[in-house]
C-alpha positions in Angstrom: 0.0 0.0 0.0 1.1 3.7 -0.7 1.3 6.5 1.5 -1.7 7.8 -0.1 -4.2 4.9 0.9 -3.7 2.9 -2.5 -2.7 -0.6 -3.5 0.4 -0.6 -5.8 0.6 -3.5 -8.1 3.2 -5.7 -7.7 5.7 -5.6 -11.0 7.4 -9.1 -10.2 5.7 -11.8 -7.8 8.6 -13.8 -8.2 10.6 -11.4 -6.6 7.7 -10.7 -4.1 7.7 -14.0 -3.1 11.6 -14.6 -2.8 11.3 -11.2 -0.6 9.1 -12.8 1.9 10.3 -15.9 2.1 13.5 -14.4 3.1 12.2 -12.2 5.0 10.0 -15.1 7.2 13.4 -16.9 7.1 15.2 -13.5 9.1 12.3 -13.6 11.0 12.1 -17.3 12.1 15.1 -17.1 14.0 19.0 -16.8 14.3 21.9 -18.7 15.3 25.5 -18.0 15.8 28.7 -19.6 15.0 31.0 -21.9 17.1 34.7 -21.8 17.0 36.1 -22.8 13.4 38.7 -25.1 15.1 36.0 -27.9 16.7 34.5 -27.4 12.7 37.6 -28.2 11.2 38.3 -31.2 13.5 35.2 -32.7 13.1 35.4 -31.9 9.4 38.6 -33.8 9.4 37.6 -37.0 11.3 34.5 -37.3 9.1 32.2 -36.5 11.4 28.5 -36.2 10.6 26.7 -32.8 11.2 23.3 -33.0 11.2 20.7 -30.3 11.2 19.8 -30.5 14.8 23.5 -29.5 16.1 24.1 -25.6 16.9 23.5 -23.4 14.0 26.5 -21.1 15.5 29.5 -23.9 15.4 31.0 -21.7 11.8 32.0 -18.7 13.4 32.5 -16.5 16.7 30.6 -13.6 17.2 33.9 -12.2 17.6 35.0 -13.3 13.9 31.4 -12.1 12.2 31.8 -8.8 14.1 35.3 -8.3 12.7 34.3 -8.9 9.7 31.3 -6.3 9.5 33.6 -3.9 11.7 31.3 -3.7 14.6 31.2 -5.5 18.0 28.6 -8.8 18.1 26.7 -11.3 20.2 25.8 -14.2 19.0 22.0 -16.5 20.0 20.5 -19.3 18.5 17.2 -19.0 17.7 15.6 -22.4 16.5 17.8 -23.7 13.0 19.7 -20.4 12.6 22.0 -18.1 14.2 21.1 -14.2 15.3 24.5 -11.7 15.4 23.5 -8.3 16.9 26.1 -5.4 17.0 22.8 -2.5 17.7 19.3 -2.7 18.0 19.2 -1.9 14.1 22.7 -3.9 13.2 21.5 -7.9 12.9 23.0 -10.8 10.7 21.3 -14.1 10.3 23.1 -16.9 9.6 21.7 -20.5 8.2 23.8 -23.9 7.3 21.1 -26.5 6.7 22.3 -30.0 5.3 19.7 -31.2 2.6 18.6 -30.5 -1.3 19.0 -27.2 -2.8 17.1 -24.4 -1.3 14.6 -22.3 -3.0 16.2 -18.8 -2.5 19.5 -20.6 -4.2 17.4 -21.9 -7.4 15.6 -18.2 -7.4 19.4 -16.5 -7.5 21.1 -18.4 -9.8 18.5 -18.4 -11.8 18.4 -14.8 -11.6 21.9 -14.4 -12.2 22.3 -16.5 -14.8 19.4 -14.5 -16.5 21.4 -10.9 -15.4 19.0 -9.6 -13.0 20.3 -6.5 -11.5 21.5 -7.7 -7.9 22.2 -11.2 -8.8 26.0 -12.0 -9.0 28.3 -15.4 -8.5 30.3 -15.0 -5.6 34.0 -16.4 -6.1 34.9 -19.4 -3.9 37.1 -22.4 -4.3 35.0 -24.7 -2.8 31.3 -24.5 -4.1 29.1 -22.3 -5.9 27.7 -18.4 -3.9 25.4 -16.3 -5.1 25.1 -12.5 -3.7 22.0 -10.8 -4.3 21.7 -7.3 -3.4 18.4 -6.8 -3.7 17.6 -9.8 -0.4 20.7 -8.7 0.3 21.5 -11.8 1.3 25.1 -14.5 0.7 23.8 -18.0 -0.3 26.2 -21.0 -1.1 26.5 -24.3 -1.6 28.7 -26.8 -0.5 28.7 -30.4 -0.6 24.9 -30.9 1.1 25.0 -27.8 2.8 23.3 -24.6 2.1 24.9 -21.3 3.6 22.8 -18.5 3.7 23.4 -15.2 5.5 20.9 -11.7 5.2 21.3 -8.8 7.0 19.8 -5.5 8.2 23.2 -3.8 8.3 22.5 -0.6 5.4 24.4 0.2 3.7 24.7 -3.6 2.4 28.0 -4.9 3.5 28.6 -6.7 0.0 32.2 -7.8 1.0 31.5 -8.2 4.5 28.7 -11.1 3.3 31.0 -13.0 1.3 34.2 -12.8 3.4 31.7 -14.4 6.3 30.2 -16.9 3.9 33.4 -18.1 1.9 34.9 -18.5 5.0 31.7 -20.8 6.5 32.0 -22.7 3.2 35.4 -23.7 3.4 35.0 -24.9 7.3 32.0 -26.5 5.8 34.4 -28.3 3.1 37.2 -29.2 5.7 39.7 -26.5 4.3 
């Protein structure tokens, strides 16, 4: 609705759609990360992680706070993990084992197609998307899904994908 009482039309519902889901995603809950060293050892004694295990074992507050340039504490909040520097500063991170997610099918779809916002990420150990537009860092690795969104304006871009690479390679047992 506008500020003058009347419904806009929607131009895209695809993008509508993506929009809320990751917005009900930010929503749902955070988690934070757990020291990249027990990652890594688990990694390398093929340990299995399943979904149920704490969303915050990627990274320290400490680490996702350096990284956006601002002090952090980390919660978990259901599957994810909440980083909160101020009230209005908040990053969301997810690592779910399973199929490919919807919101990484929408992106690289997008991307592929040159949607303004949509853009591979570099990594050297699976395929990232950054979308602008979420903003949100979504990856793949092995079975895992990364995804990370946050309220932090303006967008950290490199921030994101520092966070997320670095999530992905503990992920990958690099």
């Amino acid at each position: 609705m506008c500020i003058d009482g009347r419904l806009r039309q929607v131009r895209n519902w695809r993008r509508a759609a993506l929009q809320a889901s990751a917005f009900v995603v930010m929503i749902a809950g955070c988690s934070s990360l757990v020291d990249q060293a027990d990652v890594s050892a688990q990694a390398r004694a093929g340990g299995a992680q399943s979904t149920t295990d704490d969303p915050c074992r990627f990274a320290t507050a400490e680490a996702v706070g350096k990284a956006f340039g601002r002090p952090m504490q980390s919660s978990k909040l259901v599957d994810v993990c909440q980083y909160r520097g101020t009230p209005t500063g908040l990053v969301v991170v997810r690592v779910k084992a399973g199929p490919e997610g919807t919101i990484l099918r929408h992106v690289k779809s997008a991307a592929a197609q040159g949607q303004k916002g949509a853009e591979k990420a570099t990594t050297t150990v699976g395929e990232a998307y950054f979308d602008s537009i979420l903003p949100a860092f979504i990856g793949r690795v092995g079975n895992y899904d990364v995804q990370i969104e946050t309220t932090i304006q303006p967008v950290p871009r490199d921030a994101m994908i520092a966070v997320g690479t670095r999530i992905m390679e503990t992920l990958a047992g690099k």
